[in-house]
FIPA-959150 format. One line per field, with one value per atom (N, C-alpha, C): residue in one letter; x, y, z. Coordinates in pm, whole numbers, m for minus. Last residue first. Layout:
<recs>
type = c(a	...)
x = c(X	...)
y = c(Y	...)
z = c(Z	...)
</recs>
This chain:
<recs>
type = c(x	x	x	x	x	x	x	x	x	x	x	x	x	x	x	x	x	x	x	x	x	x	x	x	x	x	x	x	x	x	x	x	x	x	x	x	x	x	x	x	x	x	x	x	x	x	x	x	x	x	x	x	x	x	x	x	x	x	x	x	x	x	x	x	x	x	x	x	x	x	x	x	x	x	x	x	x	x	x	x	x	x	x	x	x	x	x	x	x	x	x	x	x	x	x	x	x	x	x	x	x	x	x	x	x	x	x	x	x	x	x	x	x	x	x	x	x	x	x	x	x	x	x	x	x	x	x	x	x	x	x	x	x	x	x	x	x	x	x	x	x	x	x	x	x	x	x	x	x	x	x	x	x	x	x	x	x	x	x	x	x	x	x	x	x	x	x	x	x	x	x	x	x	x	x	x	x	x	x	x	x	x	x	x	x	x	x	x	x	x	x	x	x	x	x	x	x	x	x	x	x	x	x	x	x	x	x	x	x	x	x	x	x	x	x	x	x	x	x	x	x	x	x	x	x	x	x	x	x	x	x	x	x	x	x	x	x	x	x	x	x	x	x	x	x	x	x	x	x	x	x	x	x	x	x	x	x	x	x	x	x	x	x	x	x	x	x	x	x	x	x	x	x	x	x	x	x	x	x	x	x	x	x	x	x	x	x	x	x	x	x	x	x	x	x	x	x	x	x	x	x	x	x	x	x	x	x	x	x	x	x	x	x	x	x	x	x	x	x	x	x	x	x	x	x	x	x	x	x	x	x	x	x	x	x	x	x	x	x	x	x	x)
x = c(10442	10346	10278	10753	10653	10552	11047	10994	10857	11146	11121	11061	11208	11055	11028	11435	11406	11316	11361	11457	11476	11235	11166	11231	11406	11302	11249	11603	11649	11538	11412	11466	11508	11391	11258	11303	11666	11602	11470	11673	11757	11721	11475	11466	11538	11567	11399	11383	11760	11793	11635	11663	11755	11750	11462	11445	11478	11678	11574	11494	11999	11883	11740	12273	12228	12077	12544	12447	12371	12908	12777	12738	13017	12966	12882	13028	13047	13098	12837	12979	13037	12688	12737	12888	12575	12652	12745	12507	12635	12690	12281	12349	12511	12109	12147	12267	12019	12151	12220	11867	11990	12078	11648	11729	11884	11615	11632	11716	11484	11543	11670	11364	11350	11446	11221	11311	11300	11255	11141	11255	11513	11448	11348	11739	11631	11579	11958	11897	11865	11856	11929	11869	11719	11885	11977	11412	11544	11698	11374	11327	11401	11494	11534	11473	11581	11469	11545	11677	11708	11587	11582	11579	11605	11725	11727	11672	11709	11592	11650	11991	11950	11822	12016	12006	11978	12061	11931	11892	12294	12202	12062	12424	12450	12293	12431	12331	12347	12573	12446	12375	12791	12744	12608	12904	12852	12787	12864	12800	12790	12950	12971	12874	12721	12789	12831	12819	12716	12789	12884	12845	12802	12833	12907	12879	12530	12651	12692	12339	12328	12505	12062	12267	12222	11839	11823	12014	11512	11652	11706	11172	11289	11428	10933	10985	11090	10962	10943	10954	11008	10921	10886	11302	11154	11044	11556	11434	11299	11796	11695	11589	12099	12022	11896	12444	12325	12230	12664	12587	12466	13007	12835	12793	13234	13195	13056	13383	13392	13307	13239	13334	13303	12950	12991	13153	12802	12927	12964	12455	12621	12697	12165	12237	12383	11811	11971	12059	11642	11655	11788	11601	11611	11659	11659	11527	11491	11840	11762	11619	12001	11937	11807	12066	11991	11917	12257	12123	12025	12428	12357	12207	12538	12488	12380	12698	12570	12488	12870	12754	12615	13010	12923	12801	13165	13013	12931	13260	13118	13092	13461	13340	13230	13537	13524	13416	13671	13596	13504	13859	13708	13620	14066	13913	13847	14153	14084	13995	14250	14169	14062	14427	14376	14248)
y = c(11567	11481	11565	11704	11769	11637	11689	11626	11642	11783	11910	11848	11619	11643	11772	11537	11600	11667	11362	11510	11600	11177	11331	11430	11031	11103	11218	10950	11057	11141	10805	10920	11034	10601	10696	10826	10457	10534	10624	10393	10521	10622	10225	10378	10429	10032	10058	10236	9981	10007	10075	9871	9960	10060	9650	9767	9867	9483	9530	9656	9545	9471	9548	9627	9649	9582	9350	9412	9460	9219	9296	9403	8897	9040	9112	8635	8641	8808	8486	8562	8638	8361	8313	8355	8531	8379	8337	8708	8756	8625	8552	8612	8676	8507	8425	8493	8773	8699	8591	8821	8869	8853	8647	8628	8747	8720	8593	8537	8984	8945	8818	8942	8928	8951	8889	9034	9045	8597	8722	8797	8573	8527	8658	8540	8583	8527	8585	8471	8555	8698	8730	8602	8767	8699	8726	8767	8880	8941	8617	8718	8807	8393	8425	8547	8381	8422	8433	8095	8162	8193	8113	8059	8164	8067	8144	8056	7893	7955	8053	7833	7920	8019	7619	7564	7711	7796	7677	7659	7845	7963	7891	7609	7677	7761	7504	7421	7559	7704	7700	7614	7694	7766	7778	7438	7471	7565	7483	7411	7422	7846	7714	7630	8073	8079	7887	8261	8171	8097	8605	8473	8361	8757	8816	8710	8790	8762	8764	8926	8959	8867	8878	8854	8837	9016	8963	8950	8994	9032	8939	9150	9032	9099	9303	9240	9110	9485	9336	9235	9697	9707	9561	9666	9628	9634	9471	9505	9524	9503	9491	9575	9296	9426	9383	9251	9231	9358	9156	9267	9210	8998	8979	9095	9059	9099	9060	8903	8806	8908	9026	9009	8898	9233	9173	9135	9605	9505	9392	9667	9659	9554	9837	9795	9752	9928	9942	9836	10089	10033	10016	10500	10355	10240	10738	10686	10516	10889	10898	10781	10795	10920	10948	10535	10544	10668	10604	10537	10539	10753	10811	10766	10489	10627	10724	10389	10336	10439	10591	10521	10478	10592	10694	10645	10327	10372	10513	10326	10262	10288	10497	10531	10454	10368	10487	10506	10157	10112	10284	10258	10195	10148	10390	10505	10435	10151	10208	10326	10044	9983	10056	10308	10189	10141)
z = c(12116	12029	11965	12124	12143	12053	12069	12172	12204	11817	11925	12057	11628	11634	11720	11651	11578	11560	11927	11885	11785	11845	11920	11926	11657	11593	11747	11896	11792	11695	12061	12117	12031	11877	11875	11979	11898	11694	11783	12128	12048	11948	12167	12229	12179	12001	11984	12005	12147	11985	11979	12353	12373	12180	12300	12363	12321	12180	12082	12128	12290	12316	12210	12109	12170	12193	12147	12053	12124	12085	12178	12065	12000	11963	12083	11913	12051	12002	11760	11668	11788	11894	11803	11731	12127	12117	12014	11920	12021	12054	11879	11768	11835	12065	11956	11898	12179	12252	12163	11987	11987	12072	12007	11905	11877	12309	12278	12098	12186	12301	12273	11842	11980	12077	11564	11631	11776	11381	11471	11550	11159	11237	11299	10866	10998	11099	10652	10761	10796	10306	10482	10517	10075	10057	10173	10069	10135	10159	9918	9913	9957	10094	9909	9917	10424	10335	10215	10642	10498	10433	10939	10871	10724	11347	11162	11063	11559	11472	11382	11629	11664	11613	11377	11565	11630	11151	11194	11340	11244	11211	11187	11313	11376	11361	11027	11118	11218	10915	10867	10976	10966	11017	10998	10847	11030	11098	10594	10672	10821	10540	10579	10600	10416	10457	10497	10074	10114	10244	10119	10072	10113	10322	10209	10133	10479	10452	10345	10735	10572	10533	10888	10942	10733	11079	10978	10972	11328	11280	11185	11191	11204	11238	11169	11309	11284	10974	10983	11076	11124	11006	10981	11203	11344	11248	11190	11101	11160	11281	11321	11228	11101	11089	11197	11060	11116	11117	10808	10882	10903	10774	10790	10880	10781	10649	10656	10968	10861	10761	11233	11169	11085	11188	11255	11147	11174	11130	11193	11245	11276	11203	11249	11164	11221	11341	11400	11302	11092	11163	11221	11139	11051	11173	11243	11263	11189	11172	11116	11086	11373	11426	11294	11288	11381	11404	11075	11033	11170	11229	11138	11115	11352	11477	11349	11150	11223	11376	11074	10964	11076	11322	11272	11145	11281	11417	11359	11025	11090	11198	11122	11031	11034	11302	11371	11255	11173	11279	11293	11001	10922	11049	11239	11079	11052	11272	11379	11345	11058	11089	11198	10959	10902	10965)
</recs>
């Protein structure tokens, strides 16, 4: 049950990484967070529209609701991903960290060679 849909999302999300995309994870309640480094935002995608509290919450932690994007965001920082572990008290990897995975996996593909 639960411990296959966990296991497949890590692989889902180990995939999207090796292929060089942005870092992506499941938080609970069915909201996915994404690092959008193409847009230098991180972005919390939710299943619907979310509470009042959570909304001041995702306010009080600089998110603001893109329509364009139909995500809260914010700039792709440090600081906005401790936001975000605060919040849904989650571990995420640091914008660094995620930064080096996805470009470790492209040199690997690459043969490591510029």
């Amino acid at each position: 049950g639960r411990l296959v849909e966990e296991q497949a999302k890590d692989a889902r999300s180990a995939q999207a990484q090796t292929a060089g995309q942005d870092f992506e994870q499941g938080l609970p309640g069915g909201i996915t967070v994404t690092y959008n480094t193409e847009d230098d935002r991180i972005q919390l995608a939710f299943p619907g529209r979310p509470t009042p509290d959570r909304i001041s919450q995702l306010k009080g932690a600089g998110f603001r609701w893109s329509p364009s994007n139909g995500v809260w965001q914010r700039q792709l920082t440090d600081n906005a991903v401790w936001a975000v572990r605060r919040m849904f008290e989650v571990e995420l990897p640091t914008v660094v960290a995620a930064a080096t995975a996805a470009a470790r996996s492209e040199m690997d593909k690459s043969g490591g060679e510029e």
